[in-house]
Structure formats: structure tokens, C-alpha cells
N, C-alpha and C positions, 0 to 999 in steps of 0.2 A: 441542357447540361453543358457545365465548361469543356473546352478541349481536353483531350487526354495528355498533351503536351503541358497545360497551363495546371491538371490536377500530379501528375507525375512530378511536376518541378516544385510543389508544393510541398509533393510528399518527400522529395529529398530534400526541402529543408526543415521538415518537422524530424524527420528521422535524423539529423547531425545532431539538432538540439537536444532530442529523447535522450540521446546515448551519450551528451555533455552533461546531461543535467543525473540521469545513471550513475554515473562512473568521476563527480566531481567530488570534492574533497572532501563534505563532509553528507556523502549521497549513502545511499541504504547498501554500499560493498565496504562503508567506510566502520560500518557497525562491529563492532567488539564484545559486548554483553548488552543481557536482558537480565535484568531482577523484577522479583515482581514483591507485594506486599497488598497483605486483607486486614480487612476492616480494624481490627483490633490491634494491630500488629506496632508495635512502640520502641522507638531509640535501635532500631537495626542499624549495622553497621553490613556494610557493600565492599567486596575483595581491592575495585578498582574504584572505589571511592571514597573522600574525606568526610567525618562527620557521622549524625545520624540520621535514622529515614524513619519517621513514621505516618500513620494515617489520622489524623483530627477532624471530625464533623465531615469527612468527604473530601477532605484536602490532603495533598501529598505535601508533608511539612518537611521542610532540612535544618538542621541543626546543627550549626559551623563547631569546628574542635576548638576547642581552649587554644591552640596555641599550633601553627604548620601550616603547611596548604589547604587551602579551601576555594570552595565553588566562588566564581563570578557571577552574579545574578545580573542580569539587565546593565550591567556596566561598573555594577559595584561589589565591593566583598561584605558578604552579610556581616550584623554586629551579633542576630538574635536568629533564634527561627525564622524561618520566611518561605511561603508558598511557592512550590513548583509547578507552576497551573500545564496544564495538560496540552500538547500538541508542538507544532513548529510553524510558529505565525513568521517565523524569520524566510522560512521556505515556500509555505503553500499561501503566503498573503492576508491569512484571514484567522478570526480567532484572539484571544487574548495571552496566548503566551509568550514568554521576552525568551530572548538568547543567553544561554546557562553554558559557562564552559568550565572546566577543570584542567588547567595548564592549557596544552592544545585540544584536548578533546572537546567536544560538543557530549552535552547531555539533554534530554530530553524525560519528559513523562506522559505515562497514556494511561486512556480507561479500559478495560475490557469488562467481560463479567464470565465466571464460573455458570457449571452447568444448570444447578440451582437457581440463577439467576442472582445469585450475591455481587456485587462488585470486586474485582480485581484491580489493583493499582499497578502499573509496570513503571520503571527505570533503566531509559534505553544510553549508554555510553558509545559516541564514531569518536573515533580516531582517524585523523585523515592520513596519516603514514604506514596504515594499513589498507587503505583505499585500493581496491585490486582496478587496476588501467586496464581501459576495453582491449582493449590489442590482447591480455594475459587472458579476457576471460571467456575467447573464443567465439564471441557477437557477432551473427552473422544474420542474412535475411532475405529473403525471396527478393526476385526483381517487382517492380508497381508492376499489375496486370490489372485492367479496369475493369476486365471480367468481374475482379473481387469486390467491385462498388456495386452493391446490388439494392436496388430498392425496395421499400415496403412503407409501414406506417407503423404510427407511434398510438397506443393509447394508455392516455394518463392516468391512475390510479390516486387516491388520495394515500398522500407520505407516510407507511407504518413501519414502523420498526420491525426487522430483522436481525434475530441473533444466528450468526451463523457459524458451525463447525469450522477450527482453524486447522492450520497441519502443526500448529501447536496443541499436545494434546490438554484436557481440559479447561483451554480457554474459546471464551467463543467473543465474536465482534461483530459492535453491528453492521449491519449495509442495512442502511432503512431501503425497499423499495419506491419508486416513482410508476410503476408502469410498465407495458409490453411493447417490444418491437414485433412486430410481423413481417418475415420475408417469402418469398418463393424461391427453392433450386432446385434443378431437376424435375419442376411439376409436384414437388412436395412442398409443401407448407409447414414454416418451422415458427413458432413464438417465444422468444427469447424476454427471461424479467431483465428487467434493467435499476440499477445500484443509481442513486440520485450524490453523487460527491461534490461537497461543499469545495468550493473556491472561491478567490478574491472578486469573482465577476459573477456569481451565481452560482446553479446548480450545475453541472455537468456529471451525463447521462454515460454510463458504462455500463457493458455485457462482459458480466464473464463466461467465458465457455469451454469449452473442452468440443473437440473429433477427433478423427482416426490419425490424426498425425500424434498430439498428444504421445511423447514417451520416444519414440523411435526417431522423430523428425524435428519436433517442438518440444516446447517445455512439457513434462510427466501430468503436471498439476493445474492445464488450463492456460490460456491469456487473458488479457482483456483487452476490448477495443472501444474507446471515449468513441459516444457518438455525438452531434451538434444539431440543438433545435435551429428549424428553417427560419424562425422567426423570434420575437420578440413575447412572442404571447407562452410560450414555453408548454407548446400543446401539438407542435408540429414537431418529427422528423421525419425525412424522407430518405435519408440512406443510409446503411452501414457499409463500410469501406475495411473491409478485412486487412486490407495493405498496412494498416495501423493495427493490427494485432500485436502484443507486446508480452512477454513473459514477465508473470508476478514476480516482487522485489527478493521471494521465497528460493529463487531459481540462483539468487547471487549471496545469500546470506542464511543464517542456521536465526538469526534473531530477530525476526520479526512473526507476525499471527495472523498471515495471507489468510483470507477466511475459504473453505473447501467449494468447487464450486457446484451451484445448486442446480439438481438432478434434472430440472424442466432444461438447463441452458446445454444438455449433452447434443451434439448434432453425430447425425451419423452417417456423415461422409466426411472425406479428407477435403481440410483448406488449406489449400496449396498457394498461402500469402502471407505477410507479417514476418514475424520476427523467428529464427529457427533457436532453437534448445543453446544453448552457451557451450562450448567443450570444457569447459571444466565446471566439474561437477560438488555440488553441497553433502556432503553425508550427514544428515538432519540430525539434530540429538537433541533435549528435551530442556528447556526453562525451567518450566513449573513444575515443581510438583507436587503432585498432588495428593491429599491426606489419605496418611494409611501406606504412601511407595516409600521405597529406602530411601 
């Protein structure tokens, strides 16, 4: 095992980065609205945006106005309709969507799906002069203790799809699972699923979890902590390092669809490592909604 010197001086530079990459300008504190739009739904007009919005064959289409401000797609201003393909390939690397701005804000689009299982369309607007600076939002975090790098083993499961409960109510998203971590604490045995999240260099392996700190100490609603296969064959890991525990993007913004975390990842002791709750708090209020609410 490396030193504890050589693993602590690691973790204080993934932890500057975490919290640059957090709290940069157009990062998930920089978000402003969610809209969302179903299947059927044609020529919508959005409070903080130009134009129309509707849904064609599975595509999120925009429709520039006659005549004023309008969206930047990929570098240009549309003539006609034109696809808003789904995600932020400008951020996480990978994926086929271009960079969409509206003045200075940054827009984006995503898929979810309703309870039904129907498809949901969302349209997410950051603003980066709304961007809350880590210093305002009270980011705070355990010292590294190695104690919290504990070992176990990985086993791989073939990739299925998970829809899962968000703390947006009637939407759900997926986390397809990969597979179980196995650890020991205390002489107990805990097995943790693990979320396979696509990025520019592969899969990478997160647990989301919730303990006893959960609410009073840490974030209410769980963290997560990326784990790293040993090898290349993407069938090995050998440790979770709790020190990388982080509070969902839900902790710093009312508009996103953190999905709820699932009931096998509860542990029931307190981890006393990672990232502590933020001082300043989200009073959650609702996106979607849903047919039949006022």
C-alpha cells in the first residue's frame, strides 16, 4: 500500500480540484431553472428562454423566434429548428452534445423518465453570475484519516439498467448498475451496489450511500464516493476510500434529479470522513409537475 503521506497529498489535490470544478462558473451552483417537456408536447415557450421547445420522434427540437435573441448552437445562431441533443460533452468529455448558450448563460438538455416509464425531456439554464463561490456555501470536510481507506472486493454484475427515485418528485433516472463492493467494519460485513458513470476514459464506479451522520453532520440525502478498478481488466477493485466522500450536486441547487439512494447502500454506523453538509442550506421546491397537481 502507498504511504499515507503519498495517499493524503493526493487527496489534497483531488479535493482543490473537486471543489474548483463545484463551484466554477458554469458548475451545477450556477443553475437557474429546470423545464421539463413529454412526449407530445409542441411549440412551448420557456419564462428564461428564446423561441420554441418541443419534442419530435425522441428529439428535443428549438425553434429560433422570427426576429431578437436567440440560442448559440455549437457556435452558430440557428436559421431553422435544430436538435438539442442531450448531456454536456463540453464538461464530462464524452457523448454527442455541442455547447448551447443564451447570452451568457449555458443551456443544456437531459432525459429522465416518469413513473410509468414514459420518457421525460428536461431543459436545464446556468447562469454563471449566479454561481454561489465556495467560501458563501460553507464547504467544509474531515481531515484524510487512512483508517477510511478500507478494503474489500469488487464483483461485476452484467450492466442493467436502473430507474431510480429522484428527490425530484415523479421523476426517476437512471444509474444502470455494474456490480458489488464488499467491505468489513467493525467485524461486520457491508455490500454496497455500485452506479457504472460513463466518462471520457471509461466507466467509473460510484457508491452512493447514506450513515449515521447523514443530516446532522453531512449532507441529509447521502454522498457519493467514485471508486477506481486496480487494473485494466475492469473486474478488480480493491479499496473504498471514504476521504473522497462528496455531497450530491442536490445539496447546492433546487434543479437537478439526484436520484434517492438505494436502500441495500444504507450503512449503519457513522463515517467520520469526506465532505461535511455545506452551511447554507436548499429549501427544495418542485420542477415537474405532475398530471392532475395545480
Amino acid at each position: 500500500m502507498p504511504t499515507h503521506e503519498h495517499l493524503e497529498g493526493q487527496w489534497r489535490e483531488w479535493r482543490h480540484a473537486h471543489v474548483a470544478t463545484m463551484f466554477r462558473p458554469y458548475g451545477w451552483t450556477a443553475l437557474v431553472a429546470q423545464y421539463w417537456l413529454e412526449e407530445t408536447d409542441r411549440d412551448v415557450r420557456f419564462d428564461m428562454l428564446p423561441g420554441t421547445w418541443s419534442v419530435e420522434d425522441g428529439r428535443i427540437m428549438f425553434t429560433p423566434p422570427a426576429s431578437g435573441p436567440t440560442l448559440s448552437v455549437n457556435g452558430a445562431y440557428p436559421e431553422g429548428p435544430v436538435e438539442i441533443i442531450p448531456g454536456r460533452n463540453q464538461t464530462y468529455g464524452h457523448g454527442a452534445s455541442q455547447p448551447v448558450y443564451y447570452g451568457v448563460c449555458e443551456v443544456e438538455t437531459l432525459l429522465r423518465t416518469k413513473h410509468d416509464g414514459e420518457r421525460l425531456y428536461g431543459i436545464r439554464v446556468r447562469d454563471p453570475r449566479e454561481a454561489t463561490k465556495a467560501e458563501d456555501s460553507g464547504v467544509s470536510h474531515f481531515d484524510y484519516d487512512i483508517a477510511w481507506r478500507i478494503p474489500g472486493y469488487y464483483t461485476p454484475t452484467e450492466r442493467t439498467s436502473y430507474e431510480a427515485e429522484t428527490v425530484e418528485p415523479g421523476v426517476r433516472e437512471d444509474t444502470p448498475r455494474i456490480g458489488t463492493f464488499t467491505f468489513e467494519h467493525d467485524g461486520t460485513t457491508y455490500e454496497l451496489q455500485l452506479i457504472g458513470k460513463d466518462t471520457a476514459h471509461g466507466v467509473q464506479p460510484v457508491a452512493h450511500v447514506r450513515d449515521k451522520t447523514n443530516g446532522p453532520v453531512t449532507y441529509g440525502a447521502g454522498r457519493v464516493v467514485e471508486l477506481h478498478f486496480a487494473d485494466d481488466s475492469g473486474e478488480r477493485i480493491d479499496w473504498i476510500d471514504f476521504n473522497y466522500a462528496v455531497a450530491l450536486p442536490c445539496a447546492f441547487t433546487d434543479f437537478v434529479t439526484c436520484p434517492i439512494c438505494p436502500p441495500e447502500n444504507h450503512l449503519d454506523f457513522e463515517v467520520l470522513a469526506g465532505e461535511k453538509r455545506p452551511t447554507r442550506t436548499i429549501a427544495r421546491t418542485v420542477t415537474y409537475q405532475t398530471e392532475g397537481a395545480a
